[in-house]
C-alpha positions in Angstrom: 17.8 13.1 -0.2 18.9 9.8 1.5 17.5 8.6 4.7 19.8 9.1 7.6 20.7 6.1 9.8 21.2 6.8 13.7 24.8 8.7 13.6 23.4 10.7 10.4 25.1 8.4 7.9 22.4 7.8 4.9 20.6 4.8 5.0 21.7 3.6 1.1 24.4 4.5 -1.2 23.3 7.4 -3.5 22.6 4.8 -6.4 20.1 3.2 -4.1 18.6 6.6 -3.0 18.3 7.4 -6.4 16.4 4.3 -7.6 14.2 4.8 -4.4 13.1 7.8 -5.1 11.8 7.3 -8.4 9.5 5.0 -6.8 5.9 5.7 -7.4 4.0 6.0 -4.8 0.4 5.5 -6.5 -0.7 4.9 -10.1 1.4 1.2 -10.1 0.9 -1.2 -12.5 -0.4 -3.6 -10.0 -3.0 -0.2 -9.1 -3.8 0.6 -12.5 -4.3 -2.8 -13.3 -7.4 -3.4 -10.6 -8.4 -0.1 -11.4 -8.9 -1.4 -15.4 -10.4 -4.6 -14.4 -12.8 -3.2 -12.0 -14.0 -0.5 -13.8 -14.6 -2.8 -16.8 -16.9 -4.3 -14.4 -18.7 -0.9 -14.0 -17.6 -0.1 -10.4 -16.2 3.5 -9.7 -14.6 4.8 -6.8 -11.9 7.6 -6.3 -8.2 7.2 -6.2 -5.6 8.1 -4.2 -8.0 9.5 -0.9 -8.1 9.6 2.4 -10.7 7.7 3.5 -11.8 9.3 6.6 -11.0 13.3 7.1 -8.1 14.1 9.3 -6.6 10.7 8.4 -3.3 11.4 6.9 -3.1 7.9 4.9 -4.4 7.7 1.5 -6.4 4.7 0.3 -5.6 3.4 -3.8 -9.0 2.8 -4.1 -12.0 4.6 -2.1 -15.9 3.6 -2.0 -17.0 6.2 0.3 -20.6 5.2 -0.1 -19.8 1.7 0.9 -16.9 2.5 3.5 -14.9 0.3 1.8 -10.8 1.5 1.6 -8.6 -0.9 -1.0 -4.8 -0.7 -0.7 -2.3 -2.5 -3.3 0.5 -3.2 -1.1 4.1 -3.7 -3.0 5.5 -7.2 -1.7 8.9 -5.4 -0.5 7.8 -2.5 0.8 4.8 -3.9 2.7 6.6 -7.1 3.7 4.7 -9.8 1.6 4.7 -13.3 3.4 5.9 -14.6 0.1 7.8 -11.9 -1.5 9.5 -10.3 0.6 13.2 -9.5 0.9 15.7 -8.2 3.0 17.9 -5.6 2.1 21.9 -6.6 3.4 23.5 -3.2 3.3 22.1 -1.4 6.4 20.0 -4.3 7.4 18.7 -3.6 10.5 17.7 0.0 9.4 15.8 -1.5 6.4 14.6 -4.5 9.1 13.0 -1.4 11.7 11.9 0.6 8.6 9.7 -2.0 6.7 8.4 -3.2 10.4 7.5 0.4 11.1 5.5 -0.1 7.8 3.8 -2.9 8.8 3.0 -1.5 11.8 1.6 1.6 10.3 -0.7 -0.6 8.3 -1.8 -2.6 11.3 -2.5 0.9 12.9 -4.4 2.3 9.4 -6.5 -0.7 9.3 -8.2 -0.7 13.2 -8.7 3.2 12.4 -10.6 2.4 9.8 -12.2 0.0 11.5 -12.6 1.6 14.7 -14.9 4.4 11.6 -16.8 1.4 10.2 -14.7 0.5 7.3 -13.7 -2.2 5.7 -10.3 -2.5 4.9 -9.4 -4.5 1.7 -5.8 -5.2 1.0 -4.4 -6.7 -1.9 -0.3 -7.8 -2.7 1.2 -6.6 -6.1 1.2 -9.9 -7.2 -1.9 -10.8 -7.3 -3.6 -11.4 -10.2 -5.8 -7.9 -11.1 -8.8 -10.0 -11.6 -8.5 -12.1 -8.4 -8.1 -9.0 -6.8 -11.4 -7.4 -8.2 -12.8 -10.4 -7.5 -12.6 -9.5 -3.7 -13.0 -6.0 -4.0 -16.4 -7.2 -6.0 -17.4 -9.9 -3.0 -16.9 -6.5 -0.6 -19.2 -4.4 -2.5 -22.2 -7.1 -2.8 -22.3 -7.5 0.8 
């Protein structure tokens, strides 16, 4: 089902919904790619989990032991400095719902936070063993 817009028209042509909704929501191939690389390293964690009870955002990767939460944020949907784009059809609802994104994520993060976690995020593009590479600095310290 398409998004509504204010006025109740939907938010993309049905094509678009379509696509969209065929988007995966975990088990990426930037995800499973950091998941490969660090577990080749011999880290483990869960996947897919809510760091903290009652917190209804799931992390990709969880190190409970180490209250350490690792997202894989997509570039488009998460607003990536360099990625980033803007759809043109229904602009401004696309403009308030990838803000509202953001926002969430701000909000996600000083939970976390707030728990004593440490937030780790990572953009799709980077390169899976950069990315370990940080998750690996996080987990030493």
């Amino acid at each position: 089902m398409a998004a509504k817009i204010e006025g109740g028209a939907p938010a993309t042509d049905p094509v678009t919904s379509a696509r969209l909704s065929k988007q995966r929501r975990r088990d990426t191939a930037p995800e499973m790619a950091l998941r490969k690389e660090l577990h080749r390293r011999g880290a483990r964690f869960f996947v897919d989990r809510a760091p903290v009870p009652g917190l209804r955002r799931r992390a990709d990767l969880v190190f409970p032991r180490r209250r350490i939460a690792v997202y894989v944020d997509g570039c488009f949907w998460h607003s990536c400095p360099e990625h980033a784009t803007h759809p043109k059809n229904n602009a401004q609802w696309w403009a308030d719902k990838l803000a509202a994104n953001v926002a969430r994520d701000r909000d996600t993060d000083d939970r976390l936070k707030s728990e004593g976690w440490q937030v780790i995020r990572v953009w799709e593009h980077e390169a899976a063993g950069h990315a370990a590479d940080t998750v690996e600095a996080a987990l030493r310290d």
